[in-house]
LUMFI-678981 format. One record per residue (C-alpha): residue number from 1; residue in three letters; y, z, x. Coordinates in nm, 3 decimals, decimal comma, always signed. Layout:
# LUMFI-678981
  seq  type       c2       c3       c1
  NUM   ALA        Y        Z        X
...
# end
This chain:
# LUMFI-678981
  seq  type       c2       c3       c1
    1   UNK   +5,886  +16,643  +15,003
    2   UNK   +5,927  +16,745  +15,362
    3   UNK   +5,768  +16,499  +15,613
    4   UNK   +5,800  +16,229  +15,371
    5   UNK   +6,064  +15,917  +15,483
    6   UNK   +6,188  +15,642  +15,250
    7   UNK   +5,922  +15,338  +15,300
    8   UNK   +6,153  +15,012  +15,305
    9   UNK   +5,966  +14,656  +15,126
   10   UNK   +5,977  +14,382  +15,350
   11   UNK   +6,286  +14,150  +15,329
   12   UNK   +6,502  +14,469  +15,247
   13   UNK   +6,750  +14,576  +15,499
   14   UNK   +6,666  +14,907  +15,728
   15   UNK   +6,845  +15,209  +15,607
   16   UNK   +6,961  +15,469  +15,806
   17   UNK   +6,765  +15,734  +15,918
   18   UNK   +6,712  +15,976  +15,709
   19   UNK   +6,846  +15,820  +15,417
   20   UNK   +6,759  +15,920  +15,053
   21   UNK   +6,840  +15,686  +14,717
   22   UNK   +7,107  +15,891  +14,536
   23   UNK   +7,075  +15,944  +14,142
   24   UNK   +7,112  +15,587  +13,974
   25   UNK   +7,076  +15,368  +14,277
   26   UNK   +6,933  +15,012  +14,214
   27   UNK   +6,804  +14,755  +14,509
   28   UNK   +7,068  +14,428  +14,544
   29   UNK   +6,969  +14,170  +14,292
   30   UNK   +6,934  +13,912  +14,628
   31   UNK   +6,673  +14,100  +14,716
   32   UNK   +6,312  +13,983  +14,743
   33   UNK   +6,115  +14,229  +14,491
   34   UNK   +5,862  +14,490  +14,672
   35   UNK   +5,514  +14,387  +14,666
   36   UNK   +5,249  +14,509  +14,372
   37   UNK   +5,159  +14,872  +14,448
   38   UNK   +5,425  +14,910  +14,702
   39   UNK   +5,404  +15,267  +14,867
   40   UNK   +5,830  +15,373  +14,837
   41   UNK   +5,746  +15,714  +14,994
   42   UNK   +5,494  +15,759  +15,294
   43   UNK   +5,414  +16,062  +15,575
   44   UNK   +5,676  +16,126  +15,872
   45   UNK   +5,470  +16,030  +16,104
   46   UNK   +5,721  +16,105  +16,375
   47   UNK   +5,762  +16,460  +16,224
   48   UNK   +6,082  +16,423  +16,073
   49   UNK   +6,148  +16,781  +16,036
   50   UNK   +6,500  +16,797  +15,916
   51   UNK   +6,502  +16,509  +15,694
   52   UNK   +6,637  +16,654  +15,306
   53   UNK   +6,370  +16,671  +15,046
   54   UNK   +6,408  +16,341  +14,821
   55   UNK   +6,519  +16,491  +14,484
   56   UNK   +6,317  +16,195  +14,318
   57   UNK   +6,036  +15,939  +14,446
   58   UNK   +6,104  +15,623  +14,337
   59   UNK   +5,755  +15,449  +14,211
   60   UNK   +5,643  +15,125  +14,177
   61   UNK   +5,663  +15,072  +13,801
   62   UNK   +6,004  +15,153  +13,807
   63   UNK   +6,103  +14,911  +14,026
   64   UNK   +5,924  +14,647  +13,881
   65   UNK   +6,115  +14,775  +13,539
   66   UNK   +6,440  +14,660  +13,736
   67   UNK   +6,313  +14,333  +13,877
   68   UNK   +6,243  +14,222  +13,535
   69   UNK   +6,546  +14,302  +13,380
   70   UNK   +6,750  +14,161  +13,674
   71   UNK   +6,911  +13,803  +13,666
   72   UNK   +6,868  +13,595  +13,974
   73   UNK   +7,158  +13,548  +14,193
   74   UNK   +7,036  +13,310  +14,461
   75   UNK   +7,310  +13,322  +14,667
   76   UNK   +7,438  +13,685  +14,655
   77   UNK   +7,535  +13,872  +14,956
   78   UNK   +7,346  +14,097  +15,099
   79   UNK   +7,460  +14,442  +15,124
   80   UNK   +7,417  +14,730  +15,351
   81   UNK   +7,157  +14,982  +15,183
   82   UNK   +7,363  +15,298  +15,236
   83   UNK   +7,658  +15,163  +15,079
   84   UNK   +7,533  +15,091  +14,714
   85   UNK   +7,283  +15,242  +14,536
   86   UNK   +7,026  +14,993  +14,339
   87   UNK   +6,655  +15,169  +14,307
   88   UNK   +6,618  +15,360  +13,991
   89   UNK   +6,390  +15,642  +13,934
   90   UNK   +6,062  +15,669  +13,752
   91   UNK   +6,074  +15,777  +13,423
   92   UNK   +5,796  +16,066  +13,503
   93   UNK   +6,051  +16,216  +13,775
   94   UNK   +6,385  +16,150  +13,630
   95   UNK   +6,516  +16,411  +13,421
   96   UNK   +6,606  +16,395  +13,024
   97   UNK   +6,951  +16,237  +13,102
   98   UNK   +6,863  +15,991  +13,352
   99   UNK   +6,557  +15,845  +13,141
  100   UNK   +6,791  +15,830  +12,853
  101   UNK   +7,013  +15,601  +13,051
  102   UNK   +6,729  +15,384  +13,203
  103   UNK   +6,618  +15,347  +12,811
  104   UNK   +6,944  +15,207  +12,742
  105   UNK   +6,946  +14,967  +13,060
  106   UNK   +6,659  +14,838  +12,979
  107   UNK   +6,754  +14,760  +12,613
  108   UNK   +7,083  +14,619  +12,731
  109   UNK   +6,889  +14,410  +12,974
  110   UNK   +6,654  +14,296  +12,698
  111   UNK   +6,926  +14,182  +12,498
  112   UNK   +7,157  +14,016  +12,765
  113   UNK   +6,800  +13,856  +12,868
  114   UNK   +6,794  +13,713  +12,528
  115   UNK   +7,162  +13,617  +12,441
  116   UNK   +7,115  +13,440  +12,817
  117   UNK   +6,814  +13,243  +12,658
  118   UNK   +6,977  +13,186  +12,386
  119   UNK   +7,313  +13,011  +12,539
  120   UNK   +7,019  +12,827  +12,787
  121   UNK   +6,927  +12,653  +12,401
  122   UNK   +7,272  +12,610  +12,332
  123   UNK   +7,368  +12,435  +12,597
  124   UNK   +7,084  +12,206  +12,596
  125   UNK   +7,127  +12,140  +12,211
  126   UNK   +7,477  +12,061  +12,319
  127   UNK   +7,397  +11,842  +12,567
  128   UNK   +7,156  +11,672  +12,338
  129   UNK   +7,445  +11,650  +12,059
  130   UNK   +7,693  +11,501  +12,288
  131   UNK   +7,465  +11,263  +12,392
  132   UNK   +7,373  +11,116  +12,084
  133   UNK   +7,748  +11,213  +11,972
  134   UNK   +7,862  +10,985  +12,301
  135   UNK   +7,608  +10,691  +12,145
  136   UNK   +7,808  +10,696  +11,819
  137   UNK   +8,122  +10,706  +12,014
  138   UNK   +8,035  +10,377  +12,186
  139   UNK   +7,907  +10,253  +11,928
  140   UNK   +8,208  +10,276  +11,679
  141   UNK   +8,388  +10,161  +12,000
  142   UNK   +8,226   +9,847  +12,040
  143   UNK   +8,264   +9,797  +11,607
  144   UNK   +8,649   +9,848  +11,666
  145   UNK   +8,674   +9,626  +11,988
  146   UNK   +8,451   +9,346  +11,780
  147   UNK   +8,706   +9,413  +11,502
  148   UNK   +8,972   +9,313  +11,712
  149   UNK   +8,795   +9,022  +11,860
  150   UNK   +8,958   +8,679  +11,714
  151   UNK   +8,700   +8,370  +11,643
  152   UNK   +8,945   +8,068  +11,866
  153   UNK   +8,602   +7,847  +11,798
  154   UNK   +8,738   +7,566  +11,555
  155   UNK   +8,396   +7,429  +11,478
  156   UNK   +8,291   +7,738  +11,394
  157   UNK   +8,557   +7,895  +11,183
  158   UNK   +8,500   +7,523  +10,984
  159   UNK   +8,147   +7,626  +10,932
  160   UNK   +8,255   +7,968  +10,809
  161   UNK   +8,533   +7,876  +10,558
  162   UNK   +8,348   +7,534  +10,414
  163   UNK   +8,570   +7,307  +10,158
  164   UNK   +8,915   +7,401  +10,264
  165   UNK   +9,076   +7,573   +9,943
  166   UNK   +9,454   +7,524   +9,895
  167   UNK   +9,683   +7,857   +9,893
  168   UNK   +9,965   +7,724   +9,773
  169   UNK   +9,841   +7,403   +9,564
  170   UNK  +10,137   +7,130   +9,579
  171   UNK  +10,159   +6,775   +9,447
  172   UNK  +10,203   +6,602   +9,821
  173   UNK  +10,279   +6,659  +10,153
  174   UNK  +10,653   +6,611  +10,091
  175   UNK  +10,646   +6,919   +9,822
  176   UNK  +10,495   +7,081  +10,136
  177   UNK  +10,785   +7,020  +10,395
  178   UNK  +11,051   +7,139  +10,100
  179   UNK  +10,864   +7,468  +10,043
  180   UNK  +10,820   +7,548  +10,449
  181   UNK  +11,225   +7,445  +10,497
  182   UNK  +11,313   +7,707  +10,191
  183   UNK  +11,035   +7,919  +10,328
  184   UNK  +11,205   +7,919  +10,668
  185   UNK  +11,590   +7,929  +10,539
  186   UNK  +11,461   +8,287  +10,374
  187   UNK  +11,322   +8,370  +10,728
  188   UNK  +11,647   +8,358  +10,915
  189   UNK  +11,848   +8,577  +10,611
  190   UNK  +11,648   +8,833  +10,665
  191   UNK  +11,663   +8,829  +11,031
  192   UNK  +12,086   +8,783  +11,014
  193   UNK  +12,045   +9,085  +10,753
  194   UNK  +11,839   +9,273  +10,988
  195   UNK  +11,585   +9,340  +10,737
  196   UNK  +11,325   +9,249  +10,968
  197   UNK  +11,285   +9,531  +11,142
  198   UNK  +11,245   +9,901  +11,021
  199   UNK  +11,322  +10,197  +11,245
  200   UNK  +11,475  +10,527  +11,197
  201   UNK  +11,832  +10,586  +11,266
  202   UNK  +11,816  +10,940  +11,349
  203   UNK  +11,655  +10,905  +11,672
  204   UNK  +11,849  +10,999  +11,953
  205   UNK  +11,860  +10,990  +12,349
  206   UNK  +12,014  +11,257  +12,608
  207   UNK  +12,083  +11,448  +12,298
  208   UNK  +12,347  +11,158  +12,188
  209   UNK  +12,274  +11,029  +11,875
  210   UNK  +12,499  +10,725  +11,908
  211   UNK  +12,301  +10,628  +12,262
  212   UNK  +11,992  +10,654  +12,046
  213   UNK  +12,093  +10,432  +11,783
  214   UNK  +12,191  +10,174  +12,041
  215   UNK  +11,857  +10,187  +12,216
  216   UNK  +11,700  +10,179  +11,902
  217   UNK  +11,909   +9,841  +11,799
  218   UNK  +11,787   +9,691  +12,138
  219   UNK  +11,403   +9,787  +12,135
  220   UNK  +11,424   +9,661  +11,762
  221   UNK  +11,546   +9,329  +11,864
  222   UNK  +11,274   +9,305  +12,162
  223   UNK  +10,998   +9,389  +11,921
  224   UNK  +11,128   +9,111  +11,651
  225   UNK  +11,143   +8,858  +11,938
  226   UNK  +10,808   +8,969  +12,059
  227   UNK  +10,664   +8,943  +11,641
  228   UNK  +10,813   +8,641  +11,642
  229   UNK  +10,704   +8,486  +11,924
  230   UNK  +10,336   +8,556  +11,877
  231   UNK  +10,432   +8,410  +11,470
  232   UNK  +10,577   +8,095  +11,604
  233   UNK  +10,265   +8,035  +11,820
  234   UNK  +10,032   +8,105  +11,575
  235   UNK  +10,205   +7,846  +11,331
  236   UNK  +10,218   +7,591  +11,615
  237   UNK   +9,822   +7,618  +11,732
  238   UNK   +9,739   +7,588  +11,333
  239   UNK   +9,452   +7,449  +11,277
  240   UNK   +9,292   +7,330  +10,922
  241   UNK   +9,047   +7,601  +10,811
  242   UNK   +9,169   +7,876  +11,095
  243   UNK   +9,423   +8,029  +10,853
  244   UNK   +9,225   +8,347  +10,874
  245   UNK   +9,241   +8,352  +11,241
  246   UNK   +9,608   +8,303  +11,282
  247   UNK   +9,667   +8,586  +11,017
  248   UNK   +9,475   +8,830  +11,159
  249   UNK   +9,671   +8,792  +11,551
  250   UNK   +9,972   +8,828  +11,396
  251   UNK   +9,842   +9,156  +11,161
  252   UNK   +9,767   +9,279  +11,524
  253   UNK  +10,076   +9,199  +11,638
  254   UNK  +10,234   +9,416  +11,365
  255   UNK  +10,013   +9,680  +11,460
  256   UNK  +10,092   +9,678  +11,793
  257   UNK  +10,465   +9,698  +11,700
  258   UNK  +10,437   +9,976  +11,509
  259   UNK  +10,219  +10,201  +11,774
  260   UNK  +10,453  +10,158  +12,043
  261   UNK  +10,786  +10,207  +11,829
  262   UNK  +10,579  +10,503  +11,658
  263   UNK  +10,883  +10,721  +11,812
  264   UNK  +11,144  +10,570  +11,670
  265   UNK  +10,939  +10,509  +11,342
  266   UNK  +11,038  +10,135  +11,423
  267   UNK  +10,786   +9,857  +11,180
  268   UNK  +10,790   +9,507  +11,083
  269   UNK  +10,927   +9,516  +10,740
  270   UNK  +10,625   +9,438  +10,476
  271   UNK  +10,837   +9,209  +10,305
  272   UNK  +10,950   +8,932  +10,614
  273   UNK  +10,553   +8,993  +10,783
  274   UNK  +10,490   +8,851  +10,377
  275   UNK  +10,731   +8,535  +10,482
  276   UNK  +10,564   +8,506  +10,802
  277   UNK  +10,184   +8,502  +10,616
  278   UNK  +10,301   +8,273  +10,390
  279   UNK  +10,433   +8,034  +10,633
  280   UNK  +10,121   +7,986  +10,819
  281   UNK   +9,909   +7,939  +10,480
  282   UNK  +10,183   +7,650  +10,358
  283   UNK  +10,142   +7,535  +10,715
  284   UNK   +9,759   +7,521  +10,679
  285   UNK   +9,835   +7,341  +10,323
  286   UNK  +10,058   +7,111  +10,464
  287   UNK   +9,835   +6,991  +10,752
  288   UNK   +9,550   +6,947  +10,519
  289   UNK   +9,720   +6,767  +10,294
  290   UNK   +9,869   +6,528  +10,500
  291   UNK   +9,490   +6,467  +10,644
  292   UNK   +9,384   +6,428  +10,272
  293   UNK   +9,680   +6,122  +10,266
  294   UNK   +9,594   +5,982  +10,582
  295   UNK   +9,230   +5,928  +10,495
  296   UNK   +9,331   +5,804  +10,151
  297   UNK   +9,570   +5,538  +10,281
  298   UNK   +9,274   +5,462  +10,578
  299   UNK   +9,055   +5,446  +10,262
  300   UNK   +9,340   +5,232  +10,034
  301   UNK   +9,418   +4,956  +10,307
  302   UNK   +9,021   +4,922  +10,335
  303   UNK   +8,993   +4,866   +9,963
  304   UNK   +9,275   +4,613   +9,996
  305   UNK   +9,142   +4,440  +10,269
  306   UNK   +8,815   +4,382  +10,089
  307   UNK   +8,974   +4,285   +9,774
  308   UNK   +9,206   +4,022   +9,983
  309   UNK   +8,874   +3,894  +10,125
  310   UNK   +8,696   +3,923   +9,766
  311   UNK   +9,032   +3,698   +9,650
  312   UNK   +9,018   +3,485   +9,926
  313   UNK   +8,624   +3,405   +9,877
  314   UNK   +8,649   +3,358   +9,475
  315   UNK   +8,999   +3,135   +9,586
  316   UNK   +8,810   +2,907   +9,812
  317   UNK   +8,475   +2,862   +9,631
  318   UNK   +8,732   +2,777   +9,329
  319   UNK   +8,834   +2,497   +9,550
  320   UNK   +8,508   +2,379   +9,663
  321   UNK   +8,366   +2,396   +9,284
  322   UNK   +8,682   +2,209   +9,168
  323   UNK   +8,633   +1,899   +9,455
  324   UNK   +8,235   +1,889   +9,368
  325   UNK   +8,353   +1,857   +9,008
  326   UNK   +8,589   +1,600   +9,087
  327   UNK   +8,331   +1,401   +9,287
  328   UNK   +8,062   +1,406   +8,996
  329   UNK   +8,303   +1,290   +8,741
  330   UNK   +8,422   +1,017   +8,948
  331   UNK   +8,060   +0,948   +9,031
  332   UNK   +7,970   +0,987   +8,643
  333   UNK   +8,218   +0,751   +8,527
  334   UNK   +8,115   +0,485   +8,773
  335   UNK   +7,748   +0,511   +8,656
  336   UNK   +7,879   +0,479   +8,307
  337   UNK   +8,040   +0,156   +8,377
  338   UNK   +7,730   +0,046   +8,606
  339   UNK   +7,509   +0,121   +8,256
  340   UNK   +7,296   +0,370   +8,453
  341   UNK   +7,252   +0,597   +8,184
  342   UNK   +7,001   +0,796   +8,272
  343   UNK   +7,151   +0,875   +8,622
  344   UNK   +7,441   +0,956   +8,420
  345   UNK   +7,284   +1,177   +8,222
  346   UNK   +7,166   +1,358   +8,550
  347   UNK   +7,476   +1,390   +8,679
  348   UNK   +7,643   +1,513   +8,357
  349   UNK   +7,359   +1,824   +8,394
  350   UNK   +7,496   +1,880   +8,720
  351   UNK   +7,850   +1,870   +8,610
  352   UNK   +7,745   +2,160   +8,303
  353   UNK   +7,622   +2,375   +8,586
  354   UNK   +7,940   +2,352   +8,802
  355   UNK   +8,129   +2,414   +8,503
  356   UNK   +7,973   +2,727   +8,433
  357   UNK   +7,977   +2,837   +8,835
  358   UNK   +8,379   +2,774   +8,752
  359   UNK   +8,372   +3,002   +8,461
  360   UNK   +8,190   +3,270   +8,637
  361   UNK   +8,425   +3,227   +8,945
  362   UNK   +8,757   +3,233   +8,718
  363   UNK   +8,593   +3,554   +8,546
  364   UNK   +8,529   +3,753   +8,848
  365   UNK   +8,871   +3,667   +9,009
  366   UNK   +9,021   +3,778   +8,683
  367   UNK   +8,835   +4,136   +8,639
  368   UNK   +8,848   +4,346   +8,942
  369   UNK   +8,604   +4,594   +8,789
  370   UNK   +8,337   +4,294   +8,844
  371   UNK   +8,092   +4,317   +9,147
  372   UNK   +7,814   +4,407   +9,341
  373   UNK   +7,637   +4,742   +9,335
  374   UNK   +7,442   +4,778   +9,654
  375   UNK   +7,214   +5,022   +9,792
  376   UNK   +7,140   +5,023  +10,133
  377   UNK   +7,003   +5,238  +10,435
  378   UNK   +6,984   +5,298  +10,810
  379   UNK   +6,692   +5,512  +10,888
  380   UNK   +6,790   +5,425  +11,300
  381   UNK   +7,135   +5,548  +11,247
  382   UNK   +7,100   +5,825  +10,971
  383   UNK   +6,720   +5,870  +10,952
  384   UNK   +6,482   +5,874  +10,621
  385   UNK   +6,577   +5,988  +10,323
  386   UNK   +6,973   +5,908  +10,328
  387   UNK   +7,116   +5,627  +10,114
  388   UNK   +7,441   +5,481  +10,074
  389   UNK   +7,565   +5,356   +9,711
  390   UNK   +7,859   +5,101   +9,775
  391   UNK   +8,067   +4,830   +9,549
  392   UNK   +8,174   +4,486   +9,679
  393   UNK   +8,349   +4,233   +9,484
  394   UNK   +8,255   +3,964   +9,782
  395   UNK   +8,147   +3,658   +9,705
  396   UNK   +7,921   +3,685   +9,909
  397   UNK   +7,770   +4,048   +9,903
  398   UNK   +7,576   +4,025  +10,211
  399   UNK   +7,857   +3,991  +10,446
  400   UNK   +8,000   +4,326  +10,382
  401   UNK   +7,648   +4,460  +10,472
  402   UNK   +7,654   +4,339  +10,807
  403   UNK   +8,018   +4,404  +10,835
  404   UNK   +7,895   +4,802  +10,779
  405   UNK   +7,634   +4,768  +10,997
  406   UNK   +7,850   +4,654  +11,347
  407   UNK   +7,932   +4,826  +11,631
  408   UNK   +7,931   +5,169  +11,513
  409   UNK   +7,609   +5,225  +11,436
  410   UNK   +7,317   +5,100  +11,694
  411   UNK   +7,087   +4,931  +11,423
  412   UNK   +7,145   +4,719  +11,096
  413   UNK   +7,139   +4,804  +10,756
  414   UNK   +6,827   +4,745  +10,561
  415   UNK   +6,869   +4,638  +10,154
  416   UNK   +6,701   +4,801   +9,873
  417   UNK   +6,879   +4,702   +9,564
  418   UNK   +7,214   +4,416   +9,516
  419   UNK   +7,290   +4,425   +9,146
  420   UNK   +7,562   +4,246   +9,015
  421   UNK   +7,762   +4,393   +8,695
  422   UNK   +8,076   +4,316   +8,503
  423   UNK   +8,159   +4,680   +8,553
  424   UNK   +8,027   +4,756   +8,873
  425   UNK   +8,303   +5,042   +8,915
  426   UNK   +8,149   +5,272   +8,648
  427   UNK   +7,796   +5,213   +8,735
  428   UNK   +7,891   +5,286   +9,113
  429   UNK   +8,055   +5,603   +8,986
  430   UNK   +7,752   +5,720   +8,763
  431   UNK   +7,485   +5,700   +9,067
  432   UNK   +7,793   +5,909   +9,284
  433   UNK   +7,726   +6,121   +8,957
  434   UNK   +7,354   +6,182   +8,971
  435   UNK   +7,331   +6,264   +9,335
  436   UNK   +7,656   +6,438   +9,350
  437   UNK   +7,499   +6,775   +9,483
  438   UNK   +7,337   +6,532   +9,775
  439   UNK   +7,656   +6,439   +9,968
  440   UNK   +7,662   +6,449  +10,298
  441   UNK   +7,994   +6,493  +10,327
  442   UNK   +8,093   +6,705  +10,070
  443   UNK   +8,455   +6,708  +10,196
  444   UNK   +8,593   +6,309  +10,156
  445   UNK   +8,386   +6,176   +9,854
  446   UNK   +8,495   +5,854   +9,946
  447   UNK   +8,203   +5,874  +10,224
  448   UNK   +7,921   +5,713  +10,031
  449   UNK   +7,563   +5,876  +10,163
  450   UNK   +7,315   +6,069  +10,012
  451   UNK   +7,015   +6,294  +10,058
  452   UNK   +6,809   +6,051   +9,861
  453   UNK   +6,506   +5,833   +9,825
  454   UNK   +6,556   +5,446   +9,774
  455   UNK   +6,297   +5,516   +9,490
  456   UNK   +6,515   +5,799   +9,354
  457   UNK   +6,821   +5,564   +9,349
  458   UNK   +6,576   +5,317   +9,161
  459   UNK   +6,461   +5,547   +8,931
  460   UNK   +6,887   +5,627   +8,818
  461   UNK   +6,959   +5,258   +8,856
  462   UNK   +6,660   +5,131   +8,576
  463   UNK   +6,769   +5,422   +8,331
  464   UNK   +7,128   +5,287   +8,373
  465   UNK   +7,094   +4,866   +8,364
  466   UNK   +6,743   +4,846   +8,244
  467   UNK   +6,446   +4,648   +8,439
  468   UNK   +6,550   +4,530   +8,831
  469   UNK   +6,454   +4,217   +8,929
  470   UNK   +6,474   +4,303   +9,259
  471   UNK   +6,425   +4,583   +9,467
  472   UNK   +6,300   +4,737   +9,839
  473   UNK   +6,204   +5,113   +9,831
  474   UNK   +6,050   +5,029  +10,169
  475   UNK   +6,315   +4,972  +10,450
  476   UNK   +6,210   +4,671  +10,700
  477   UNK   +6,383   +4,838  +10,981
  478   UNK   +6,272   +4,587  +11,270
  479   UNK   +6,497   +4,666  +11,519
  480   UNK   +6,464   +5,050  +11,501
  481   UNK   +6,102   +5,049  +11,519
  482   UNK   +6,085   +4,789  +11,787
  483   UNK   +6,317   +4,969  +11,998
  484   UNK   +6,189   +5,353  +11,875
  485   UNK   +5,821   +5,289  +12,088
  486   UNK   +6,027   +5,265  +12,454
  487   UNK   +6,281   +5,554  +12,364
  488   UNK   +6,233   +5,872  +12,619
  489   UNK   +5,949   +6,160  +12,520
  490   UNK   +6,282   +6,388  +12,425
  491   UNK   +6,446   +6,151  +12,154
# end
């Protein structure tokens, strides 16, 4: 092809003159591609006699063969044309051999092409993968962290555990403080034993297993002060119904222990953490049990005090019947020597009546069981719907009313039923009975309200003592509802 030169695409560098593409020569991936029906191979106009004849003429399909096969490197260097050979050949020109090879380019290209595609999926399936992957990491995170949250909220670890259930059920709080001092005695032998602790004794330290043992020993004795310290604590900030709490700090403290002794295979031993658990759950006992007594000596030297005042009462309207009877005998047998009669006979009614106010008043002194049964209610203090069922043995039954209804409550209480029984106790005790599952404090039973209609309680009370004279269902309330009309929109 004399008088044809080597036509160069635009963006390509300039090749020397007279410069021919050599067998297997493909353009520089960085270049731009030729355009569509780019002429490779145009007239010397210059008459370029003694250029060599082109042993092939690159076309146009051929190179567009190459640009499709070719990866994109962006940022590649450019290279100087004569020094690398990058154009292929047409198929048409290039001999058997060379098309042979261009064949198997291509298919190699084809297939990189596609494992390239194929890793693009990967990696994006991968990144997908780890993303959700990551989402189950933090999620299984924030489980483990919330795992080793501990719930310091008393009120609400009260809520969670309800009636307090003894571990270690004992007869009193003194049977309490005997356990907890053997408890404790057993403590300190296995510390003086060191049985405490568990680590291995074959660990050693600048290849001296002597040194080892020693710093074994030591770390062993920091970890058991460490246990013990976080033990200790959690026995001393105790509260009633937190035992679960207070166990689970110190199974983290054991833990703990045993991931940062994992080298020296160091532990609490099972069997002196067991001592420590059950020290805080006889602690727990303990505590509750010497609440239990408190509030049952509170609720003993209130009985007693009532009783006293019952006593006192039945003691002094003794007296009082015993001077009127006096006075109307004295008054009888001067009408009897007067004659009066009549008047006498008036006064010897009078006399039967004290006599059998005496009789009563010796009888209810002489059976405690004797009283009032009372059922009352403070709508004000405790709103509708909640009763209390009491006993008094006052003379008087009213006064203990308004002795419950003083300063700690801001209204009175209003009174549905007052029935007097020779065995007041077990009727009181049946109506506990009936609305048992009502309490409102299911804890101290002593605490006498109920979820419960006055007409409920009536209903219970007829079935047990027959008809009722007398009874309220509706409470008269006069203070609360005089005082409800100026209370603030929010109450």
């Amino acid at each position: 092809m004399q008088g044809f030169r080597f036509n160069t695409p635009p963006g390509w560098p300039t090749p020397p003159e007279g410069w021919v593409p050599p067998d297997g020569w493909l353009p520089d991936p960085s270049w731009p591609p030729a355009p569509v029906n780019w002429a490779f191979w145009i007239p010397d106009d210059g008459g370029q006699t003694g250029s060599p004849r082109p042993k092939h003429r690159a076309t146009e399909p051929a190179v567009e063969a190459a640009e499709v096969a070719l990866p994109d490197a962006g940022s590649a260097p450019k290279q100087d044309i004569g020094s690398e050979p990058t154009l292929p050949l047409s198929d048409d020109e290039a001999p058997a051999g060379e098309r042979q090879r261009l064949a198997a380019l291509r298919d190699e290209i084809a297939a990189e092409t596609k494992k390239l595609a194929d890793l693009r999926a990967s990696v994006e399936s991968l990144r997908r993968q780890g993303s959700s992957d990551g989402g189950d990491d933090l999620e299984q995170s924030a489980a483990d962290l919330r795992a080793q949250l501990v719930e310091l909220n008393d009120a609400l670890l009260l809520q969670q555990v309800g009636i307090y259930e003894y571990h270690h059920p004992l007869e009193n709080a003194d049977a309490y403080r005997e356990r907890l001092a053997d408890l404790r005695e057993r403590t300190k032998t296995r510390v003086r034993s060191k049985e405490a602790v568990l680590a291995s004794d074959m660990f050693s330290y600048n290849n001296s297993l002597a040194k080892g043992r020693k710093m074994t020993s030591d770390f062993a004795k920091l970890m058991l002060r460490a246990y013990n310290a976080e033990a200790d604590n959690c026995v001393r900030s105790l509260r009633v119904g937190a035992v679960a709490t207070a166990k689970k700090r110190l199974e983290a403290s054991v833990e703990t222990i045993a991931r940062l002794g994992s080298m020296m295979e160091m532990r609490i031993s099972p069997d002196y953490h067991a001592l420590r658990l059950e020290e805080i759950e006889l602690t727990a006992d303990y505590l509750m049990k010497v609440q239990e007594e408190r509030e049952q000596a509170r609720e003993e030297r209130e009985r007693l005090r009532e009783e006293r005042k019952a006593e006192q009462e039945l003691a002094a309207e003794r007296e009082r019947l015993d001077k009127e009877r006096t006075h109307y005998l004295n008054a009888l047998q001067a009408l009897k020597d007067q004659g009066k009669l009549e008047e006498a006979a008036e006064l010897e009614a009078h006399l039967g009546e004290i006599d059998k106010a005496i009789e009563l008043n010796d009888f209810r002194a002489a059976n405690i069981r004797a009283g009032y049964v009372y059922v009352i209610s403070n709508i004000g203090a405790f709103g509708k719907d909640v009763v209390k069922i009491g006993l008094t043995r006052r003379l008087e039954p009213l006064d203990r009313i308004r002795e419950l209804g003083d300063a700690s409550v801001p209204f009175p209480f209003d009174v549905h039923a007052l029935y007097f029984s020779d065995d007041a106790v077990t009727l009181e005790n049946e109506l506990h009975a009936a609305f048992a599952d009502r309490r409102l404090n299911q804890v101290n039973l002593r605490r006498e309200f109920f979820f419960a209609t006055p007409t409920e309680v009536r209903g219970i009370l007829a079935a047990k003592v027959g008809s009722l004279l007398e009874f309220s269902e509706a409470p008269e309330a006069t203070q609360y509802f005089q005082s409800h009309a100026g209370w603030p929109a929010r109450a």
